[in-house]
KEPA-288629 format. One record per residue (C-alpha): residue number from 0; residue in one letter; z, y, x. Coordinates in Angstrom, 2 decimals, padded with zeros to 5 digits. Layout:
BEGIN
<NUM 'A' <Z Y X>>
...
***
This chain:
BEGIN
<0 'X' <038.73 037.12 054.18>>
<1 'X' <041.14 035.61 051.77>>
<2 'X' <042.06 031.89 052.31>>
<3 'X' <040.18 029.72 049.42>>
<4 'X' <041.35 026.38 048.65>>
<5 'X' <038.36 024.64 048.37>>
<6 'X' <037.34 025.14 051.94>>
<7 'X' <040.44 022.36 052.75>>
<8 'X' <038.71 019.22 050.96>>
<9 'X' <035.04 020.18 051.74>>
<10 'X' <035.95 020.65 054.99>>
<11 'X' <038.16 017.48 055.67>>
<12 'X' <035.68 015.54 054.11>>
<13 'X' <033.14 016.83 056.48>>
<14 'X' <035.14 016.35 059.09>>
<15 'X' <035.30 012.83 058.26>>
<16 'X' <031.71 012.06 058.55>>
<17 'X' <031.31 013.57 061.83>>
<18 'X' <034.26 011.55 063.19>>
<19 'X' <032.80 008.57 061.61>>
<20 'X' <029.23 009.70 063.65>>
<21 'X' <030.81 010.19 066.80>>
<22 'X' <032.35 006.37 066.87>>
<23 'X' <029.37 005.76 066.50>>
<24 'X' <027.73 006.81 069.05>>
<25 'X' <028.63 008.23 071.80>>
<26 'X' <032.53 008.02 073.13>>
<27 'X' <033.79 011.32 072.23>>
<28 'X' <037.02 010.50 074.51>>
<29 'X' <034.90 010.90 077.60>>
<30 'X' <031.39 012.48 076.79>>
<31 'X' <028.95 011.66 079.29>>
<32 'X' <026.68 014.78 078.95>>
<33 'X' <023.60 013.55 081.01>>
<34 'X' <023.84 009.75 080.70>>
<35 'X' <023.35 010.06 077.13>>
<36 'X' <020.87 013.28 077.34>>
<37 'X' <017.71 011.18 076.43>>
<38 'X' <018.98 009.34 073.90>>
<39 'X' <020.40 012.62 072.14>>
<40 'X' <016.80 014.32 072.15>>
<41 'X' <014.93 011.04 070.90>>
<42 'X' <017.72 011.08 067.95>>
<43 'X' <017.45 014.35 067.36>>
<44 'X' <013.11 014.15 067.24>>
<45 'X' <013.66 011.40 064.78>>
<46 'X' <016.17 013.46 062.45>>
<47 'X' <013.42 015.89 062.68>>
<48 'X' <010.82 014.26 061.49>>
<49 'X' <012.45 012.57 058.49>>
<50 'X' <010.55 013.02 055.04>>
<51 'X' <013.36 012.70 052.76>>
<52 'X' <017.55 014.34 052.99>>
<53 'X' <020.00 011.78 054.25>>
<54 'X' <023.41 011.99 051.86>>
<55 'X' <026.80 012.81 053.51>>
<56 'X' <029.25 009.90 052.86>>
<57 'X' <032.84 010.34 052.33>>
<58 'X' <035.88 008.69 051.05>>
<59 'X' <037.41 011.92 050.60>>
<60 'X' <039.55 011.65 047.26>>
<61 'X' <038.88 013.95 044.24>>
<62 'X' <035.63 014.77 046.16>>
<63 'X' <032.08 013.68 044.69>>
<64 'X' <029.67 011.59 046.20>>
<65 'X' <026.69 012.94 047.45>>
<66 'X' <023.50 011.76 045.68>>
<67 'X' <020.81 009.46 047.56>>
<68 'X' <018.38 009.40 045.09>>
<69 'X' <014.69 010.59 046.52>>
<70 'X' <013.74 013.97 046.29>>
<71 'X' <010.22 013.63 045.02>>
<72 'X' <006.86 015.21 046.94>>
<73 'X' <005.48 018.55 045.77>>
<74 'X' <001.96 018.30 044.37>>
<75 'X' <-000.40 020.03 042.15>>
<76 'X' <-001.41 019.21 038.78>>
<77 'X' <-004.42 021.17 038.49>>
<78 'X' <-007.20 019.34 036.78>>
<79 'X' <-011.43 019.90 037.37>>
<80 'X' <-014.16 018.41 038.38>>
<81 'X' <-015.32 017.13 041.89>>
<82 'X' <-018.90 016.35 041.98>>
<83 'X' <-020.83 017.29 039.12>>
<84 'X' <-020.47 014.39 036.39>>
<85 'X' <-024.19 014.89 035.26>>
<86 'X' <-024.54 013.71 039.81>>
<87 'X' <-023.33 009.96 039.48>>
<88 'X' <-025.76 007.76 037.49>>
<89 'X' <-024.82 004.43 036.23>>
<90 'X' <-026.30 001.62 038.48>>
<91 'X' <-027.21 -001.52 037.51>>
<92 'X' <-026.83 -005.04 038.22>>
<93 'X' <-024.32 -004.13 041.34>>
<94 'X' <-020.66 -005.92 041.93>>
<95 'X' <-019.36 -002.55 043.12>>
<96 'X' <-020.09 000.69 041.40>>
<97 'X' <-018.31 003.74 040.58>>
<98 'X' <-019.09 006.35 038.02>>
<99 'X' <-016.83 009.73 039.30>>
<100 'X' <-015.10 011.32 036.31>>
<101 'X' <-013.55 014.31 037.77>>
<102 'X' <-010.79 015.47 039.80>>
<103 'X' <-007.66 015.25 038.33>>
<104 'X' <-005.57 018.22 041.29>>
<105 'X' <-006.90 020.20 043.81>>
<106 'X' <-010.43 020.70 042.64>>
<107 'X' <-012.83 022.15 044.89>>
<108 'X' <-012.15 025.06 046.96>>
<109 'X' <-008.22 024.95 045.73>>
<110 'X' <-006.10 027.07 048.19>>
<111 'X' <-003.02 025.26 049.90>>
<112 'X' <-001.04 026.72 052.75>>
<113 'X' <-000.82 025.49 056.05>>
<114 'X' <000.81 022.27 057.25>>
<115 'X' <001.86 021.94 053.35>>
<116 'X' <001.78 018.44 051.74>>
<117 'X' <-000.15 017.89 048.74>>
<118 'X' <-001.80 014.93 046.65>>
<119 'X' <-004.99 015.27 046.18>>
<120 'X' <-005.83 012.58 043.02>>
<121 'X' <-009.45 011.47 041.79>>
<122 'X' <-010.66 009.65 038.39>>
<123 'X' <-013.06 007.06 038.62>>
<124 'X' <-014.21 004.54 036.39>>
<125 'X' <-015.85 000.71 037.46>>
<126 'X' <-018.99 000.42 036.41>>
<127 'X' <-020.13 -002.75 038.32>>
<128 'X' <-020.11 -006.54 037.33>>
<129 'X' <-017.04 -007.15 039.69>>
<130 'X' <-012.84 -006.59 039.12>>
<131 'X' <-011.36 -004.52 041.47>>
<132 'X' <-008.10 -006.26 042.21>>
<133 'X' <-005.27 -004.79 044.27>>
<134 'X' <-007.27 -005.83 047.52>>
<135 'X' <-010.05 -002.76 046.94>>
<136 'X' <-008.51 000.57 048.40>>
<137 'X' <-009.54 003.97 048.52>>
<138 'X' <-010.16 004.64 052.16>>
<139 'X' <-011.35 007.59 054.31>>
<140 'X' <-014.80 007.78 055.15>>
<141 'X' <-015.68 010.91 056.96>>
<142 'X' <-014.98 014.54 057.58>>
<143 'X' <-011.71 016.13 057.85>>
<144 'X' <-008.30 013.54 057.29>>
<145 'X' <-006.00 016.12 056.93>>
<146 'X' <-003.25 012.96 057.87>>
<147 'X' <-003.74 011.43 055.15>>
<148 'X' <-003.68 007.49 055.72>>
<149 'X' <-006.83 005.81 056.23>>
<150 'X' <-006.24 003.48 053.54>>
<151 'X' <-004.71 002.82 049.90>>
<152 'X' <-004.34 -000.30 048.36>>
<153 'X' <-005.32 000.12 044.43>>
<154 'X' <-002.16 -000.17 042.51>>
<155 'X' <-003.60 -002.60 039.59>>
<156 'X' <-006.33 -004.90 038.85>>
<157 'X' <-009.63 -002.43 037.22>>
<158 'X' <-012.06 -004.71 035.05>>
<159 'X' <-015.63 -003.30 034.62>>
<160 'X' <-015.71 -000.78 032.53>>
<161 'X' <-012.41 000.28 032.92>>
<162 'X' <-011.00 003.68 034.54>>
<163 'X' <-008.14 004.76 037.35>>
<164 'X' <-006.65 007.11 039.11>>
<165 'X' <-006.50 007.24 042.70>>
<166 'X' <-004.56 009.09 044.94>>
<167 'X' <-004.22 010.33 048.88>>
<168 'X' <-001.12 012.08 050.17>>
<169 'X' <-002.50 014.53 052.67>>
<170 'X' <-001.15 017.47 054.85>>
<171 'X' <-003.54 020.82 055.38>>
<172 'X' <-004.16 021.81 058.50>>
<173 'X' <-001.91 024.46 060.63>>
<174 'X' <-004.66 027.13 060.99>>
<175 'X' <-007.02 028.34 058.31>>
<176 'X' <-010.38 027.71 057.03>>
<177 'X' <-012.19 025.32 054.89>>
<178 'X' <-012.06 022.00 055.21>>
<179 'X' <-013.52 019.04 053.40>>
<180 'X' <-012.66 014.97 053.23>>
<181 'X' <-014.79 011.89 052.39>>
<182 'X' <-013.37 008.90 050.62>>
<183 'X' <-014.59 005.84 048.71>>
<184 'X' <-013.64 002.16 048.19>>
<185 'X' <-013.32 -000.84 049.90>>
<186 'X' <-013.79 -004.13 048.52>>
<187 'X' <-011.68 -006.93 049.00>>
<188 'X' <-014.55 -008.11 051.81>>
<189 'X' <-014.21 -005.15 053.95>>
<190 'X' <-017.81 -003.25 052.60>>
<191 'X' <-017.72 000.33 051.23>>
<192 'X' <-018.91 001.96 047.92>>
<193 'X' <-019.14 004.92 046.34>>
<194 'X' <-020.75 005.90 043.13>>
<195 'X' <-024.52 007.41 042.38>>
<196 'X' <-027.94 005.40 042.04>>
<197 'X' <-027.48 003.28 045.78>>
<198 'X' <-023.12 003.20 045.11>>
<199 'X' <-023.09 004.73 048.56>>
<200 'X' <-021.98 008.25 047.65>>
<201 'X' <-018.49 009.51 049.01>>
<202 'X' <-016.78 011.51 046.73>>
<203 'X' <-014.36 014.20 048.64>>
<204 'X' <-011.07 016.64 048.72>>
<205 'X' <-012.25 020.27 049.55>>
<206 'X' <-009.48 022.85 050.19>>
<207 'X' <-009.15 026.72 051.79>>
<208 'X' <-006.39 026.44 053.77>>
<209 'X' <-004.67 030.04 053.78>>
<210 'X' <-001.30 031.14 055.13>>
<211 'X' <000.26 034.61 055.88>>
<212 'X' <004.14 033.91 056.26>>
<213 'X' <006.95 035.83 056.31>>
<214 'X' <010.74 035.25 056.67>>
<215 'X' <011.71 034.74 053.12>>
<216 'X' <016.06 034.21 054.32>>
<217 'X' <017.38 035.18 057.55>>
<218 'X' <021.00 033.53 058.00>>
<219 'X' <022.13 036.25 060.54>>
<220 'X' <021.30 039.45 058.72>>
<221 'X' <023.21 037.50 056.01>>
<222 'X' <026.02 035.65 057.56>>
<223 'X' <029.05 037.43 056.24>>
<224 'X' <027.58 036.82 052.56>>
<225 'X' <028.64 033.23 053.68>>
<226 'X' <031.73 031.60 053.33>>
<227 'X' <032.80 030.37 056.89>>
<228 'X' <035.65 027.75 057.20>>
<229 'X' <036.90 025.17 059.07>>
<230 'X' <039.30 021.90 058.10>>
<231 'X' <042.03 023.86 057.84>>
<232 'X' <041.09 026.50 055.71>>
<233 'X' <038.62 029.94 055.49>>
<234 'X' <038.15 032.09 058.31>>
<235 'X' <036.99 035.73 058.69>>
<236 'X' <033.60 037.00 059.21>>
<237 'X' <032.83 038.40 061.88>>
<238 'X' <035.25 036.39 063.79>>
<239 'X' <037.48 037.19 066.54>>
<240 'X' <036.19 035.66 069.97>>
<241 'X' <038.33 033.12 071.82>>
<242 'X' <040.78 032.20 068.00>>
<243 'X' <041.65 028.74 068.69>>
<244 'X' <040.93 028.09 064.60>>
<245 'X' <037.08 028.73 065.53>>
<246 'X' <034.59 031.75 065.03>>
<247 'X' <031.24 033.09 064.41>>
<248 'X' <029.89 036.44 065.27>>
<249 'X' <026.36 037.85 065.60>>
<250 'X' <024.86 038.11 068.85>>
<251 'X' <021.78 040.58 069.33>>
<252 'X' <021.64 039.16 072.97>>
<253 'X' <022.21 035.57 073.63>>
<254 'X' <021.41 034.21 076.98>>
<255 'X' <020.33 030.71 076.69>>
<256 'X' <021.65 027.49 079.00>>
<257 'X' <018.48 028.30 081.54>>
<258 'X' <019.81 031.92 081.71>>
<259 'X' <016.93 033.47 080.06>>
<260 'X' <017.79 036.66 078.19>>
<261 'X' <016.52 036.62 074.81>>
<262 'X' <016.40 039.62 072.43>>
<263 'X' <016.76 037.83 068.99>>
<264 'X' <018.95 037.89 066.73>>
<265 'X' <021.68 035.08 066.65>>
<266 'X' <024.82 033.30 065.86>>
<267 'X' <027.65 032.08 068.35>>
<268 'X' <029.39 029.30 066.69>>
<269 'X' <032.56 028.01 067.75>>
<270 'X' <034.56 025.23 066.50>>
<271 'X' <038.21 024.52 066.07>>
<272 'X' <039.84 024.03 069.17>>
<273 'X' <040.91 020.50 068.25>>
<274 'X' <039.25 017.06 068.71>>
<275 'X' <036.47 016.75 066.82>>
<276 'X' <036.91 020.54 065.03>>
<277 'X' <034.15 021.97 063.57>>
<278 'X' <033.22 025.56 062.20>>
<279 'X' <030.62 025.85 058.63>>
<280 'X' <029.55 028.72 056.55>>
<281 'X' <028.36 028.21 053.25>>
<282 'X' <025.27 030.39 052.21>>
<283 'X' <024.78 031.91 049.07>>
<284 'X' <022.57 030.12 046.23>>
<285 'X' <018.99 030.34 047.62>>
<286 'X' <015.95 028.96 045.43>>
<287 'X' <013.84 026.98 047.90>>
<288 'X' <009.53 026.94 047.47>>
<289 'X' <007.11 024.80 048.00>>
<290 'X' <005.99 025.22 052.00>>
<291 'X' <009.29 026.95 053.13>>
<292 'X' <010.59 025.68 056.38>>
<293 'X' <013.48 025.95 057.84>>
<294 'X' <013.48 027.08 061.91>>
<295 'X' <015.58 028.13 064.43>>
<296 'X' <016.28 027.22 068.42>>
<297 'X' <019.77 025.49 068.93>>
<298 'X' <021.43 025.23 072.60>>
<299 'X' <024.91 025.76 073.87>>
<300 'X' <025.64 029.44 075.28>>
<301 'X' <025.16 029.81 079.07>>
<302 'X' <027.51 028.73 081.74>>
<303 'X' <029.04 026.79 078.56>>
<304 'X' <028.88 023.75 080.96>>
<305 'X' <031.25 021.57 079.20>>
<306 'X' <029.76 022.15 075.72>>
<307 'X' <028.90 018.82 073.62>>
<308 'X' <028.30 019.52 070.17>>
<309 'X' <026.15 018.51 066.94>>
<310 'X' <024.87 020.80 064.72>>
<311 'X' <023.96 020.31 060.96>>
<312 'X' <022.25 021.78 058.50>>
<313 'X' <023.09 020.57 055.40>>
<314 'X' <022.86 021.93 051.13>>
<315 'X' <025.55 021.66 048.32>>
<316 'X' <024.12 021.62 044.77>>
<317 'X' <026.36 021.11 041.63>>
<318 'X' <029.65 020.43 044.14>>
<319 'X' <027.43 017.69 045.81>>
<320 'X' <026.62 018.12 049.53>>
<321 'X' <023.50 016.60 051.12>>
<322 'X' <023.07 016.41 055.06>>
<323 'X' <019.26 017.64 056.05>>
<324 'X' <019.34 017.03 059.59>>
<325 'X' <021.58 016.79 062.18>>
<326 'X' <020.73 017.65 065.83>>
<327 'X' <023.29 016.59 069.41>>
<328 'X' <022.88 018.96 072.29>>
<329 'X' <024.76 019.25 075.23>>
<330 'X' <024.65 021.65 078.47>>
<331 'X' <021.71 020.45 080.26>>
<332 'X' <019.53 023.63 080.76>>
<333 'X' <017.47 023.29 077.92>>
<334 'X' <016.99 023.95 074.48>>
<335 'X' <015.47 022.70 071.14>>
<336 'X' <013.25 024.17 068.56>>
<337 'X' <014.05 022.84 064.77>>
<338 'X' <011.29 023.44 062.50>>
<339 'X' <012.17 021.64 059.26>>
<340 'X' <010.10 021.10 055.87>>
<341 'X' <012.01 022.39 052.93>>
<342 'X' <009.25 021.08 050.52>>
<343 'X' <011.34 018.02 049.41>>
<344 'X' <013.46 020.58 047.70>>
<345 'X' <010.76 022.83 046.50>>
<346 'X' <012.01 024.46 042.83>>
<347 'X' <015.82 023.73 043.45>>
<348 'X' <018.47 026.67 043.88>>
<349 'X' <020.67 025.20 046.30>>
<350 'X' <023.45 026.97 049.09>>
<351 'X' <022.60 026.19 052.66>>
<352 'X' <025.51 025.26 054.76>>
<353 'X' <025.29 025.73 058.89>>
<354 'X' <027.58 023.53 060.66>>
<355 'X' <028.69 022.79 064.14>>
<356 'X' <031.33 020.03 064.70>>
<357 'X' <032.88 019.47 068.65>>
<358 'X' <031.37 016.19 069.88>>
<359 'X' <035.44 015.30 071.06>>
<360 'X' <037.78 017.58 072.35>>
<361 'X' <036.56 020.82 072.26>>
<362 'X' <035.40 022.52 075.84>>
<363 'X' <033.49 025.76 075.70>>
<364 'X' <031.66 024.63 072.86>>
<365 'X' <029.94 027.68 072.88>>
<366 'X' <027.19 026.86 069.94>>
<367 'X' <024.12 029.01 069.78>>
<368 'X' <022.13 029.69 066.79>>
<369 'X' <018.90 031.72 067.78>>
<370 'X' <017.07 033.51 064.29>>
<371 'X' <017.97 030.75 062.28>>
<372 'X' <015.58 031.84 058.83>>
<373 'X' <013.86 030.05 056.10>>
<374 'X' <009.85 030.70 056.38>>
<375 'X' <007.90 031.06 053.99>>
<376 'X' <003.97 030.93 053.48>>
<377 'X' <002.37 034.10 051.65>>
<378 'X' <003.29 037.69 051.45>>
<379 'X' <006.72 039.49 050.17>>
<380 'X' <007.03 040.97 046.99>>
<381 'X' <006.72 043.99 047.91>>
<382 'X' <010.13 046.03 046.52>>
<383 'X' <009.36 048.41 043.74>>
<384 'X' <009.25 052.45 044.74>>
<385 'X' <012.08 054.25 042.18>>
<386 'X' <010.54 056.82 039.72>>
<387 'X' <012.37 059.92 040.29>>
<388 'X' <012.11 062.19 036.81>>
<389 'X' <011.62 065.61 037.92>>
<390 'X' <014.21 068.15 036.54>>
<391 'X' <013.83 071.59 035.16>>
<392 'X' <015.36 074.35 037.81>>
<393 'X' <017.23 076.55 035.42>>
<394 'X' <016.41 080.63 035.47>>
<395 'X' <019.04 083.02 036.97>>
***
């Protein structure tokens, strides 16, 4: 593979930040691999579970900073009714009423894929003789949660008469079937309401949750598409095992630290041989939907009993590059399973960069990759069959 000159910068400015994270934590001058073992996992749980993409920073020159603005949730915007509008009769003489007006997304039996986030938002108007002031919230009453929070503090003041939206950030369930949600208000005195003749009617979210998935990107049948590097420059792909400058190649094989023999497919990693090196491929533009997920196991290769290393997963949109996740193992015996939620980015064509950067000097930092592929709820378009136009066999 032909050197490429932007692989230098982007690469010395990454290298940068992972210096910077390794004086940070733990001494990379003397790694202490099972001192710090705990700590490493609980970090790496954490950087799991974050909602929203952390920015790399660097002070690189002639490189761009990397944008921290939010990315915002996914949600539908599909609007219907809830309970039938002729079903919630206008009481009288109450402090708390409600009058439903509809649903304004997911009306009733909407479909949303498992252990997807959605907002599920309802229209209501205040018919009693009472302001609701910004101590009323909509709060969960019965049924199924689906994680959403048990309350919501209303976001203005609603005089009598008056309508608003509310809304409930929930996550569907990770196995299918029908499931349904009660909700209603809460004064600022603690006592519930809902609307119809006694204002004790719940009004509810109601969803099929479906999901056939299906690997929508694998990185390994597709590494070579990516452009691998380190500080110093590009480097081929496949890679040449044991070059000091750092390679990848494909393993159909890997045994894992425990010495289990697994039959997947996977990518050895190997960084520069120098303090701190590191070893990156950027992916080719992929266009990310709502519910994809990346996963993958990460450990260090076995009898790699030195190995200390971090692995990142990181995008680059517009010459901008945004850290994901990052995730510290070292050679203990074990491994870890990354399954990340690629929603936040859901509708943005983006490249996908694997890294792996030596946590100090680099000692068979042997960094293992298993089926590292972008999931993704549904079924494949299937391909289209070629028509083949039948030709006329000419006579003798």
């Amino acid at each position: 593979m032909p050197a490429k000159k932007s692989f230098v910068p982007f690469f010395a400015a990454f290298l940068t930040i992972v210096q910077l994270a390794c004086n940070l934590g733990v001494n990379p001058a003397t790694p202490d691999t099972f001192a710090t073992l705990n700590g490493l996992y609980t970090a790496s749980a954490l950087t799991q579970g974050a909602g929203s993409p952390q920015p790399i920073l660097t002070s690189t020159p002639g490189l761009p900073l990397p944008t921290s603005t939010p990315l915002p949730p996914a949600a539908a915007t599909t609007t219907a009714t809830n309970p039938p509008l002729v079903a919630s009769p206008v009481p009288t003489s109450r402090c708390d009423a409600i009058q439903f007006l509809g649903d304004v997304t997911y009306p009733d039996g909407s479909p949303v894929m498992r252990g997807s986030s959605f907002v599920k938002t309802w229209k209501i108007k205040n018919t009693g003789e009472c302001a609701w002031t910004t101590s009323y919230a909509l709060v969960f009453s019965s049924g199924d949660s689906m994680n959403g929070p048990s309350a919501v503090n209303l976001e203005r003041k609603v005089n009598p008469g008056e309508t608003i939206e509310v809304s409930a950030k929930l996550t569907a369930p990770n196995k299918d079937g029908h499931y349904r949600g009660y909700w209603k208000l809460r004064n600022g005195n603690g006592m519930l309401f809902g609307f119809g003749e006694d204002a004790d009617t719940a009004f509810w979210v109601d969803v099929n949750v479906i999901g056939e998935e299906f690997v929508a990107y694998s990185f390994v049948k597709r590494y070579c598409e990516a452009d691998w590097g380190n500080e110093d420059g590009a480097l081929p792909c496949p890679g040449k095992e044991g070059d000091a400058k750092g390679f990848v190649i494909k393993l159909d094989k890997p045994t894992l630290e425990n010495g289990v023999k697994k039959e997947v497919p996977s990518l050895l990693t190997v960084p520069q041989d120098v303090r701190d090196g590191l070893i990156g491929g950027i992916y080719p533009a992929f266009t990310v939907q709502t519910g994809d997920r990346f996963r993958a196991i990460i450990n260090c290769q076995y009898n790699s009993e030195k190995c200390n290393v971090i692995f990142h997963l990181a995008y680059q949109k517009k010459g901008e590059i945004v850290t994901l996740a990052t995730w510290h193992e070292a050679y203990e015996g074990q491994y870890y399973a990354i399954d990340f939620d690629l929603s936040a980015l859901a509708g943005q064509t983006v490249k996908f960069i694997l890294m792996v950067s030596a946590n100090g000097g680099q000692k068979q930092d042997n960094a293992l990759w298993l089926d590292p592929h972008i999931l993704r709820q549904g079924r494949p378009t299937p391909t289209p069959t070629p028509t083949v136009t039948p030709r006329a066999t000419p006579s003798g």
